[in-house]
FIFISE-223754 format. One record per residue: y, z negated, x negated of N, C-alpha, C in turn. Coordinates in steps of 0.2 Angstrom, whole numbers, plus 5000, padded with zeros to 4 digits. Last residue first. Layout:
% FIFISE-223754
YZXYZXYZX/...
***
This chain:
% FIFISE-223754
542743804411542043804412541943864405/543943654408543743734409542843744407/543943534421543743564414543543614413/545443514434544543524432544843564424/546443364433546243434432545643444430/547443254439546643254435546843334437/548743144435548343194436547843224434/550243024433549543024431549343114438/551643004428551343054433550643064430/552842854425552142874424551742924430/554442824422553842814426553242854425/555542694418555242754416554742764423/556242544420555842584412555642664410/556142524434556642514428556742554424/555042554442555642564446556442544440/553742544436553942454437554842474438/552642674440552942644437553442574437/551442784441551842734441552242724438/550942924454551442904449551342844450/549743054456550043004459550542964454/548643184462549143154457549543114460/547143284460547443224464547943204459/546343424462546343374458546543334463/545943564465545643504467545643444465/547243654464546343654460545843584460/547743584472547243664474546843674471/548243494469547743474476547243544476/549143534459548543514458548143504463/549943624468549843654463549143614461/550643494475550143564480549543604474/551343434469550443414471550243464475/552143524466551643474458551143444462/552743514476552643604473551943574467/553343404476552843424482552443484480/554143394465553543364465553143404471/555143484470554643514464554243464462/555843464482555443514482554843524478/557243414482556643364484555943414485/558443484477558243484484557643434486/559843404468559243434467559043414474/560643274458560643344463560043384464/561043144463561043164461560843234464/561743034472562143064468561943104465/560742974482560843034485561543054479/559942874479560142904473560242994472/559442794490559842764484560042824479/558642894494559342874497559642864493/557743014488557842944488558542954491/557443174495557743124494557843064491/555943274502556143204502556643174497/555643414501556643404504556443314504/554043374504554543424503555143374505/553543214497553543254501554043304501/553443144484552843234484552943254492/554143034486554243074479554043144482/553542944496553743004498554043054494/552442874488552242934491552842974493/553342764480552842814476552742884481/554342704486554542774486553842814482/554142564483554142604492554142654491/554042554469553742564471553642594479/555442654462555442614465554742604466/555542724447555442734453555142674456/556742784432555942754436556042744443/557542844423557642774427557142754433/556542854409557142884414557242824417/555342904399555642834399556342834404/553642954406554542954403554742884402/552243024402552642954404553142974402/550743074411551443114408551843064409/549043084408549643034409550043074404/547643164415548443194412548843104412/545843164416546343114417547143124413/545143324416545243304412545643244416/543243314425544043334426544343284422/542043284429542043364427542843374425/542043114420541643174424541743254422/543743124414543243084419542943144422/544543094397543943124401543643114407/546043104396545543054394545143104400/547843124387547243144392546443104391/549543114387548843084386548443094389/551343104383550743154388550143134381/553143064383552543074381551743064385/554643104381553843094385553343104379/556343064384555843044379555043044384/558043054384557443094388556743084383/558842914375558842984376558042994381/559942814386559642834381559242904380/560842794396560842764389560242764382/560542854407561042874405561042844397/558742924409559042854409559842884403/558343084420558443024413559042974411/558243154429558343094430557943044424/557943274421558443284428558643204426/557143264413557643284411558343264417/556043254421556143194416556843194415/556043374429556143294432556243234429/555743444419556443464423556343384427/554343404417554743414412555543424416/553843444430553743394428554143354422/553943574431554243524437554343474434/553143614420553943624420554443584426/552143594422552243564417552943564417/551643694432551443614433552143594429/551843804430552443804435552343714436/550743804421551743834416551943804424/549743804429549843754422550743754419/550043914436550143854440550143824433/549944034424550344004429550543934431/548344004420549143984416549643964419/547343924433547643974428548143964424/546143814426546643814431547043884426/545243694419545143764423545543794428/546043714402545943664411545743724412/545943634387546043674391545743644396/546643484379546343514379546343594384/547943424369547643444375547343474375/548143284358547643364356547343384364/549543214365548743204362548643284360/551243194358550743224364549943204361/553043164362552243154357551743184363/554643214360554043224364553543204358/556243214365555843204362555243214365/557743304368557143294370556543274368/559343344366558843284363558543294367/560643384368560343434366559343394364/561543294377561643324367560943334364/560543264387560943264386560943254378/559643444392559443374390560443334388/559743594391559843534396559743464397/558843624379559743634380560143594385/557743574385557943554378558543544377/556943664395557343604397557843564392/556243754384556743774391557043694392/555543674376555943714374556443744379/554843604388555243544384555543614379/553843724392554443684396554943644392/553043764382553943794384554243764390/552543634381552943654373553443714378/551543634391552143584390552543604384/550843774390551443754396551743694393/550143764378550643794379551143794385/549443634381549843634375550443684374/548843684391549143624393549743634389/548143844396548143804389548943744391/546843884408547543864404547543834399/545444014406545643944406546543924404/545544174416545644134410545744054411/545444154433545644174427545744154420/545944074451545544104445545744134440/546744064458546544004455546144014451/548544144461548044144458547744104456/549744084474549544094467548844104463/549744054484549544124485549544144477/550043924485549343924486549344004488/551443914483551043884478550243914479/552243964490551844014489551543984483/553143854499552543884501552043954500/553743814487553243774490552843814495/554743934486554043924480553543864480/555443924498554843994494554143964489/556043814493555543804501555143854500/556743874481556343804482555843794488/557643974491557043984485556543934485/558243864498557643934502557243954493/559143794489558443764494558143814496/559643904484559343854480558843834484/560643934495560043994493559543964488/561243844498560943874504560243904498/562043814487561643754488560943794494/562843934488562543954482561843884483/563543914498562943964500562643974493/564143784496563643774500563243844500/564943874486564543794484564143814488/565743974494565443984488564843924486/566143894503565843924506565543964499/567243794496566743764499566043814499/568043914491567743874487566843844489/568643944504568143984500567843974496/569343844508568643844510568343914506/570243824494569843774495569143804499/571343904492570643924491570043874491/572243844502572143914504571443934502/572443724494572243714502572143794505/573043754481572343744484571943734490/573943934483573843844484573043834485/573544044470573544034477573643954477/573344084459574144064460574144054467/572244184456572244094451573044084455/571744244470572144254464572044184463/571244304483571844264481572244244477/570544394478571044414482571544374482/569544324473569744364469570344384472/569044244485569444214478569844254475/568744344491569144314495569544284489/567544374482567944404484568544374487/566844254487567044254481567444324479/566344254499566844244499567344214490/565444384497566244384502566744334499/564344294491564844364486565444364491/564044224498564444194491564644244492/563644294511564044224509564444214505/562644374502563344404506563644364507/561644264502562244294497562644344497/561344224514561944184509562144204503/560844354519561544334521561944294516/559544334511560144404509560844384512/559044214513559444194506559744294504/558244234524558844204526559244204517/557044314523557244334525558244294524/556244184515556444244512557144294513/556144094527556444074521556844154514/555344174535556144154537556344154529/554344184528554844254529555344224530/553844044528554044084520554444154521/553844014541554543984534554544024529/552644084545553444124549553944074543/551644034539551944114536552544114538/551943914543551943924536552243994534/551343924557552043894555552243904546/550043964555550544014557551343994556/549543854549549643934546549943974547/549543764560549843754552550043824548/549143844570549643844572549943804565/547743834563547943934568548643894568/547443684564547443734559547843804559/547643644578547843644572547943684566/546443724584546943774585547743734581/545243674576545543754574546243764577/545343564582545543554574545843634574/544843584596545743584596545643574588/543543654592544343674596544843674593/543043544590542843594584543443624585/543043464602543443464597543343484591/542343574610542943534611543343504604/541043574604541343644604542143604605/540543464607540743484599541143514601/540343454620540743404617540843444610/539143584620540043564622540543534622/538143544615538743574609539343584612/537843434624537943394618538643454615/537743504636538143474636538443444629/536543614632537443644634537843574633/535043614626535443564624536343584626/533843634631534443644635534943604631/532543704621532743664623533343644625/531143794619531543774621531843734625/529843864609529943794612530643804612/528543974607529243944606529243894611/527344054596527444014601528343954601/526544194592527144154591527444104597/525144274586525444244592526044194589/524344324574524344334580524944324585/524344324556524644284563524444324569/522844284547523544324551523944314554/521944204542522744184542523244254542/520744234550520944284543521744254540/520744154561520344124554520644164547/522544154563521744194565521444144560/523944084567523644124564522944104566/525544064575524944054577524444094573/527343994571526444054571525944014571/528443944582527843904577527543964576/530343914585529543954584528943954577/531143814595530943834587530143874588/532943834599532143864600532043834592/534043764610533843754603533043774603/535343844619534643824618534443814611/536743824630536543834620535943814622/537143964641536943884640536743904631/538144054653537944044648537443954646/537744114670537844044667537844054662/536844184676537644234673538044174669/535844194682536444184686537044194682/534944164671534744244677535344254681/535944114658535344124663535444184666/536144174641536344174647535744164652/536144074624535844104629536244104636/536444064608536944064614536544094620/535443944598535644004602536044004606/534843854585535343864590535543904593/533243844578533943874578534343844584/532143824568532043794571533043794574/530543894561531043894561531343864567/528743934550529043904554529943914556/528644104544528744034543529044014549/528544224541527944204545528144124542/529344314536529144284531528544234534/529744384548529744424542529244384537/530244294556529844314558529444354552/531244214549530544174551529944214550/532044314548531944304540531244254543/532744314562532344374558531844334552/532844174563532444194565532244244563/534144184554533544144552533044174556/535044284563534644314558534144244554/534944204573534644254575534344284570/536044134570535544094572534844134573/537344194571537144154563536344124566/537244324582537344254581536944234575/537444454590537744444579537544364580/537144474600536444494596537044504589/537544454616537744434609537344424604/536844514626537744544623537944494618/535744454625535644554624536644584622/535044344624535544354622535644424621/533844364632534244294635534744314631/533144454628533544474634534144424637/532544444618533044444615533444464622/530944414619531444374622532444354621/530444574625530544514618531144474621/529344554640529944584636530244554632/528144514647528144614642528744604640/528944414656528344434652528144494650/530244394665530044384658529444414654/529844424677530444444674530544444668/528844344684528744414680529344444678/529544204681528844234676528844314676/531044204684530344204684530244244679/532444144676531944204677531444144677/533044014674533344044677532844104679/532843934660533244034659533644034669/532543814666532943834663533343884660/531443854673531943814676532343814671/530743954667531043974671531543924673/530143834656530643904655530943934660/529443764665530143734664530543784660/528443824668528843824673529543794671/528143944653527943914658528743894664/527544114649528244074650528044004656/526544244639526644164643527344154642/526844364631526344364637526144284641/528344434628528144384631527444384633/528344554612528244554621528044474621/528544614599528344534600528544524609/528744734595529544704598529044654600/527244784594527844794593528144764598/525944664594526044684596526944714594/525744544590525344614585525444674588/526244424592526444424585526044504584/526644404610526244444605526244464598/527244234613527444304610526744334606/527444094626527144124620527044204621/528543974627528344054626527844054622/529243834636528743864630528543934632/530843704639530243784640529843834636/530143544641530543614637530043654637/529143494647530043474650530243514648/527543514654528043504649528643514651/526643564665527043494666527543484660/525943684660526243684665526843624668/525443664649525943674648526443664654/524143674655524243594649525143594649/524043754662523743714665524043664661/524043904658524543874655524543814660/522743994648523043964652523543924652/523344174644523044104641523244064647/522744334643522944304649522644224644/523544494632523144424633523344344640/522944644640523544594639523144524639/522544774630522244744634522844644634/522244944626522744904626522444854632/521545064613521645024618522144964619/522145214608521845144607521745124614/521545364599521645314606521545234603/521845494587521545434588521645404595/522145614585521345584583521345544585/523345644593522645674594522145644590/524045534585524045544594523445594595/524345574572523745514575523545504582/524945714573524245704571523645654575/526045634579525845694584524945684582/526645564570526145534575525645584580/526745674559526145614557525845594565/527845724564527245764563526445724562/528545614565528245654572527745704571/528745604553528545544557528245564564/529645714549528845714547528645664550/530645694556530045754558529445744554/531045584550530945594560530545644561/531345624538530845574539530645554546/532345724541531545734536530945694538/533345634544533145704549532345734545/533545554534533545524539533045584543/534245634524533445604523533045574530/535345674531534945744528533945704527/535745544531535645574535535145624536/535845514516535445484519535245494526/536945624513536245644511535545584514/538045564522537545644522536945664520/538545474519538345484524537645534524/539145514506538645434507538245444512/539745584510539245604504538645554503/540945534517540445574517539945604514/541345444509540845434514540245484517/541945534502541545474498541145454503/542945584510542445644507541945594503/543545484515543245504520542745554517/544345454502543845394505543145424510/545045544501544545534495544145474499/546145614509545445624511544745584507/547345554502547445534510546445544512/547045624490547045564491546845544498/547145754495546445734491546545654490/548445764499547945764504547345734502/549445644493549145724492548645694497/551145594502550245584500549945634497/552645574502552345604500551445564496/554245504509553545474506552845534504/555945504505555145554505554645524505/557245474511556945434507556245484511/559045544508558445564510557845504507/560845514513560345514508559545524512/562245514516561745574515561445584512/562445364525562345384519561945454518/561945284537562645274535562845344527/560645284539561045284543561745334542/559545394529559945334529560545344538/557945474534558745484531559045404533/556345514531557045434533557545474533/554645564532555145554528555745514532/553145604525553445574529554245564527/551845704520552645694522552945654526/550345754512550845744520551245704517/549845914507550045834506550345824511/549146044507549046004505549445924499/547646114516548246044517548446044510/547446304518547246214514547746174514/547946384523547246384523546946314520/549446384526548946394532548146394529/549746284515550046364517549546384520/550746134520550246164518550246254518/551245984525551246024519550646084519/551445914539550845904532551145964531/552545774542552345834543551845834536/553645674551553345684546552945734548/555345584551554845624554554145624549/557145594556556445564552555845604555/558045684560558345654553557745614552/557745854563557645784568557745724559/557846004560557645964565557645904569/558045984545558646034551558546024559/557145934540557745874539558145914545/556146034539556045994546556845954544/556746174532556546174538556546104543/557346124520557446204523557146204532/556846014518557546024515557846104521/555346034519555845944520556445944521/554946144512554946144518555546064523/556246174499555546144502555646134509/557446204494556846284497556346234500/557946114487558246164494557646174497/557846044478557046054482557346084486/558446024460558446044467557946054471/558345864450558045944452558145964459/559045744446559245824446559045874448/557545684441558145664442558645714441/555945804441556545734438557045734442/554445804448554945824447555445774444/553245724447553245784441553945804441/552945564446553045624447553345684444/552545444442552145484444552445554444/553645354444553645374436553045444437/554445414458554145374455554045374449/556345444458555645444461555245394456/558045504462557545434459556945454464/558845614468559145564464558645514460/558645784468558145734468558845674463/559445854481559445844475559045774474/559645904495558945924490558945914483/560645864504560745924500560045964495/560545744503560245784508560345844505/559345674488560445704494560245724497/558345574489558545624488559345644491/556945494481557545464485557845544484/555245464485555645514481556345504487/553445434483554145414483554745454479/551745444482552445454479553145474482/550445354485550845384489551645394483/549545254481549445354479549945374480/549645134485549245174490549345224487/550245074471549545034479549245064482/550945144464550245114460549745094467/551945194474551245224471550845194470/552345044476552045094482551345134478/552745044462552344994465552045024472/553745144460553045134456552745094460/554745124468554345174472553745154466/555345004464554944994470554445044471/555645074450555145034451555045004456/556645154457556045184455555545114454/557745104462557445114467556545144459/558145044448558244994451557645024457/558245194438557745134439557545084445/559645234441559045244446558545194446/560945144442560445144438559645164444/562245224444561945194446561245184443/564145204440563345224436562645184439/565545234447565145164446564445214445/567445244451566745284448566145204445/568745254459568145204456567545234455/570145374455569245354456569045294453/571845384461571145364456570645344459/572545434472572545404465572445404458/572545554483571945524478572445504471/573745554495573445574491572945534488/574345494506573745504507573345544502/575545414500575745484504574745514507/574945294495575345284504575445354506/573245344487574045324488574445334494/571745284488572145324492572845304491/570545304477571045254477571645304480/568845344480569545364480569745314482/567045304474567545304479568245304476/565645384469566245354466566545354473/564245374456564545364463565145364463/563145464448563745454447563645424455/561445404441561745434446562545404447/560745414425561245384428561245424434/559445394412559745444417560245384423/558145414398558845374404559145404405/557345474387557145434394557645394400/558545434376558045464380557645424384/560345404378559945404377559245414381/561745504369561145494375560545464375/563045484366562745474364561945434369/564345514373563945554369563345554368/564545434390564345404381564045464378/564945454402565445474397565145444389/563945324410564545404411564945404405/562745284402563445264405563545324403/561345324398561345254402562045254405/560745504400560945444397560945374405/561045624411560645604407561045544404/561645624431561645614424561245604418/561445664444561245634442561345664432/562945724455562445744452561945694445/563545584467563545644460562845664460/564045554483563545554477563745604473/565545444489565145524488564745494480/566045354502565845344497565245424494/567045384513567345354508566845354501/566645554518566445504516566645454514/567345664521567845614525567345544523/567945774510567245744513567445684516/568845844502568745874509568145854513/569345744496569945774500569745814503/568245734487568445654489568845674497/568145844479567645834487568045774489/569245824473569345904477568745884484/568745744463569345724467569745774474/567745804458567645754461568445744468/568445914452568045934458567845874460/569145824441569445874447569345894451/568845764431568545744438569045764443/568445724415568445814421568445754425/569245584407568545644408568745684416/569645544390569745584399569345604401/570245364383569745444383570045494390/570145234379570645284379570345364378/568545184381569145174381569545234376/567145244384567745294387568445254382/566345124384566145184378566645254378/566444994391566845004386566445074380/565844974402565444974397565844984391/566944984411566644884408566144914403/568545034409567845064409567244984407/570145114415569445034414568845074413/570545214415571045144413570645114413/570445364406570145314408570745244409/571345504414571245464411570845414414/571245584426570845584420570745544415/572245594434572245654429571645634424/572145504441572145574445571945624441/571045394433571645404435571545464438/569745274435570145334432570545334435/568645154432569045174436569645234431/566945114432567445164425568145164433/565645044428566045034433566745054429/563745024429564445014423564845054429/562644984432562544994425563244994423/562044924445562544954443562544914438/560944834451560744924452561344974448/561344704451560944744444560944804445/562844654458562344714459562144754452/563144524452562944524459562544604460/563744574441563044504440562944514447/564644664443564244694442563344624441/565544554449565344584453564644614451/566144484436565744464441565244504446/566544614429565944574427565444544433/567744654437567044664438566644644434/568444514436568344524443567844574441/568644524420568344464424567944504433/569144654419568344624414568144574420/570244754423569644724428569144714425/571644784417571144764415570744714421/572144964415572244904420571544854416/573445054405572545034408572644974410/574745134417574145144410573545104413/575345104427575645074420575045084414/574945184437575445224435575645174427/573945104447573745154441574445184439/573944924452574244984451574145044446/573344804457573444814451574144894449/573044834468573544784469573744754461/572244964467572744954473573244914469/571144894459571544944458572144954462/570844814471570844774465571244824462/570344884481570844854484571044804475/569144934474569845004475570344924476/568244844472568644854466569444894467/567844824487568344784484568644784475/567144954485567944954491568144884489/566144934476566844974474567244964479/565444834485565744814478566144874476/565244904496565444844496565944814490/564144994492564745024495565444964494/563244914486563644964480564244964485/562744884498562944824494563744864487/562545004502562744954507563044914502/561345024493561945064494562545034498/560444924497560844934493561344944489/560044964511560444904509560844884502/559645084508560245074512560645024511/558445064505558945094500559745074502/557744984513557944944506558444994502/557545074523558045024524558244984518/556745134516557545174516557945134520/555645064515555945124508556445144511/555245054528555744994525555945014519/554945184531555445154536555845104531/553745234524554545284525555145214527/552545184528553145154521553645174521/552445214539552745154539552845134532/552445364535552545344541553045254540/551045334528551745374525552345344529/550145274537550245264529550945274529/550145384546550245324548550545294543/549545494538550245494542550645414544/548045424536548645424530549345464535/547745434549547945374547548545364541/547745574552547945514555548245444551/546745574541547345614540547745564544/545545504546545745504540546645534540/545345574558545545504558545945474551/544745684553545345694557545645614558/543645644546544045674543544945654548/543045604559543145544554543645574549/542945714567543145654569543345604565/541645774556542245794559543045754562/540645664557541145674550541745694552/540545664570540645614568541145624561/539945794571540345784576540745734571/538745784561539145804561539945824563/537945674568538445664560538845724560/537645744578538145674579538445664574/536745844575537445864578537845804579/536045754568536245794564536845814568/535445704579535645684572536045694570/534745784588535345754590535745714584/533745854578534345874579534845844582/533045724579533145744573533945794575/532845714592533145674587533345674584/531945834594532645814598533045764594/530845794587531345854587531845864588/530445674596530545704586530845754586/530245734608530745694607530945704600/529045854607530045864609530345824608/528245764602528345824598529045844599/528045694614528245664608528345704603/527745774625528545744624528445714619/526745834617527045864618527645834618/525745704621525745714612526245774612/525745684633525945624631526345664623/524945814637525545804640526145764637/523845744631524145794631524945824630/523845574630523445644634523945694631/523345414628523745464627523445534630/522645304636523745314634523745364631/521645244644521845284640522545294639/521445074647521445134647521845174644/520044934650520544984644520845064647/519944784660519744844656520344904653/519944634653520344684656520144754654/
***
């Protein structure tokens, strides 16, 4: 075929302008781009702030919510107690309550005048304290429940301060029939309770948290931050300007020439409170200025390498010509073959077709000249990620045989799987030259697969998803049952020890079952965060989970006896955790259902198989049926026969999910009289 020239003049000028152009269109793209990325950055971090703001102040709420709850049933306790006989004694009724809200450190009810009648920390008794102006806002803030000024120390009224500890006052009015203020229930809130949520925010995203009065008084933030507990922020733009605005929101901080931190912020519904999210800008930016740095100087090398690449081809373009000449082979032998064959120019750039026979075209769908000059990446041009594509790179690269599965489209728009495999073709010099491919229609075979590759996945997507929505529900559902108890343990308290029993009975009932409620959701909790538990980590030590499970369960054994022998455990390749959460189901099951006539007695033996250690945990209890081996480890499973006893059917299931994880197996014997036997394998620490 004769030769012609390709380059001229004219040819080595657009190549000089294109170089060029490149180069600059580079750099004005990176440019634009960084631009755009900044701005996405900030974006984003708003968005950040934004959606921590929301549930930070509906978990305040709720709290506060809860505190509201517990002093308006201490007022109706004061009430029906009376403040004119002196001190009143509320140990039992708020005990309980303060065991229901940890965030309350102590709980003082006063008088009009001052005196202490109760105090549960007991550090006022017979004392007085100022509460004039509290009792002067109670008569001009239609709030029932008002915030103080945050306190140094642990309890209102103790001289003795301790460092590093700070209280928030709260308090609600005891209204006498003339509409006068009685007495104050005053109650010490312990900021910590919000601060360690806001520490955990911080430590994850940077972001510092800060709970405020509207008024600008800092009540609780993070340990991060600079302001304390009591500082005023009036003046801040949050306080002076946007809260006056709109009660959520967010805004950047800044003084017209430099960002620097963005805002988001809540106000409580019910409550004149403020929850702050605050980002410094250097954070919100630290990722986008990292890229950018990344970006830039390989960019900066990138536009170097373009111009010098243009200056070099420019050069070879005027010394040098080639010539181009297309290889014609015949394709007489090929011509009758089943599967479609190619052959590729291995010397030429992008490997161009220069042969396709008849049964390639019967099968792509392209003719021949619609094929030949173009790599054959044209059968897959809208799906160029396939796991089958990069083998081929690594064929082409390393000049080896290879033999794949592709998703190819015909000419008509039909998808089809083809299986190519590509042979090199080398010179005497063992070059390669030419690359020869072989395809094969195989649609129907991966279709059947693809079928039931399918429906496994959409098993799987639909196990996973039923999984996550129990562990929220499960979560989600143990706040009501304990508003449950608590109401109706209230209700007790209102009734008094001198109510008939037919009056305190359903309260009772409603205390039992929401206290059995919240038992089973815990228990369903921790069946299904078994496998969110960490499987890596240090080796466990056996020795140390069985020794504090049998010290925890000890006191709960019958007259205090739990016996135990053991072998020399070795360690497992399993974290400590799951090892502590194994040994303890397993140990509370001895103890649970141990034999009424004699004492709780284990004993634990290991023996080697291959890579994993063989566990025998024997009791001597009242043993297991054989019908019952498997359903033992199914959740909420029961025995019938011995529906007397108590517990949800949870904490074997929890014992095989725990070992299945670390890839063991477990299984029990035993002869349903004597005891029973939890054999399990465990991998060998590595």
């Amino acid at each position: 075929m004769p030769v012609t020239p390709l380059y001229s003049t004219t040819l080595i000028r657009l190549v000089a302008v294109f170089g060029v152009g490149v180069a600059l269109a580079v750099a004005i793209a990176t440019w634009a781009a960084l631009g755009a990325g900044r701005h996405e950055a900030i974006v984003a971090a708003q968005n950040v702030t934004g959606s921590l703001a929301r549930p930070l102040t509906d978990a305040v709420e709720r709290s506060i919510n809860s505190i509201d709850v517990t002093l308006a049933s201490v007022v109706d306790l004061v009430r029906e107690a009376g403040v004119d006989h002196g001190k009143i004694d509320l140990t039992d009724a708020i005990s309980q309550r303060l065991a229901f809200t940890p965030h309350l450190r102590q709980i003082l009810v006063l008088a009009a005048d001052g005196r202490v009648l109760f105090d549960s920390a007991k550090v006022n008794d017979g004392g007085r304290l100022d509460i004039a102006s509290q009792i002067e806002e109670h008569r001009r803030v239609p709030r029932p429940l008002l915030f103080g000024l945050p306190v140094e120390g642990r309890y209102i009224g103790n001289i003795h301060k301790a460092a590093g500890q700070s209280l928030v006052p709260v308090s609600r009015a005891v209204i006498a029939p003339d509409g006068s203020v009685a007495a104050l229930v005053v109650a010490a809130i312990n900021p910590e309770h919000f601060s360690g949520n806001f520490d955990a925010i911080e430590a994850e995203s940077g972001a510092q948290v800060h709970l405020w009065r509207f008024d600008g008084v800092l009540l609780a933030g993070a340990k991060g931050s600079t302001a304390l507990p009591g500082t005023s922020a009036a003046d801040q733009p949050l306080f002076s300007h946007h809260l006056k605005l709109a009660e959520m929101g967010t805004f950047i901080d800044g003084d017209g020439h430099e960002l620097r931190r963005i805002t988001s912020y809540r106000s409580t519904l019910s409550w004149p409170l403020v929850v702050s999210v605050n980002l410094p800008i250097d954070k919100a930016l630290a990722d986008w200025r990292g890229n950018a740095a990344q970006v830039g100087r390989p960019v900066a090398l990138v536009i170097l390498v373009v111009l010098g690449l243009t200056v070099v081809l420019v050069r070879t373009l005027a010394r040098r010509a080639r010539d181009e000449a297309r290889l014609r082979l015949s394709d007489l032998v090929l011509a009758n073959v089943s599967n479609g064959v190619t052959i590729a120019d291995a010397t030429a750039p992008d490997f161009p077709l220069l042969y396709v026979n008849p049964a390639f075209e019967r099968i792509t769908g392209y003719d021949a000249k619609h094929a030949i000059g173009r790599n054959a990446r044209f059968l897959h041009s809208d799906d160029a990620c396939q796991e089958g594509l990069d083998a081929i790179r690594t064929a082409l690269a390393e000049g080896i045989p290879v033999t794949v599965k592709l998703r190819n489209i015909r000419a008509d728009g039909i998808a089809f799987v083809n299986q190519v495999s590509l042979t090199p073709v080398r010179n005497a010099a063992g070059a390669i030259t030419h690359w020869v491919g072989v395809q094969h229609d195989i649609t129907k075979e991966e279709e059947s697969h693809a079928a039931l590759s399918a429906a496994y996945e959409d098993v799987a997507n639909y196990s996973a998803d039923l999984e996550r929505f129990s562990f929220v529900l499960a979560h989600h559902l143990q706040e009501p049952a304990r508003q449950m108890r608590l109401q109706a343990q209230v209700l007790l308290q209102r009734l008094g020890d001198n109510a008939a029993p037919a009056d305190r009975e359903p309260s009772e009932r409603i205390v039992e079952a929401s206290a059995r409620l919240i038992g089973l959701l815990r228990d369903v909790q921790t069946y299904l965060a078994v496998e969110r538990l960490p499987l890596d980590g240090p080796p466990g030590s056996p020795h140390q989970a069985l020794d504090t499970a049998v010290d925890w369960f000890r006191e709960r054994a019958p007259d205090g006896v739990l016996l135990l022998d053991k072998d020399d455990l070795p360690k497992v390749g399993m974290s400590q955790k799951r090892l502590d959460d194994l040994f303890e189901i397993l140990v509370e099951n001895t103890v649970h259902f141990h034999h009424p006539e004699r004492p709780p007695h284990i004993k634990v033996t290991v023996e080697s198989q291959d890579k994993f250690w063989l566990f025998r945990f024997a009791d001597n209890g009242i043993g297991i049926e054989p019908c019952f081996f498997e359903r033992i480890f199914i959740p909420l499973e029961r025995l019938r026969h011995r529906s007397d006893l108590t517990g949800t059917g949870i904490g074997l299931a929890v014992a095989r999910r725990i070992v299945e994880a670390a890839r063991g197996r477990i299984w029990v014997e035993s002869d349903g009289a004597s005891g029973s036997t939890f054999l399990f394998t465990l991998p060998k620490a590595k």
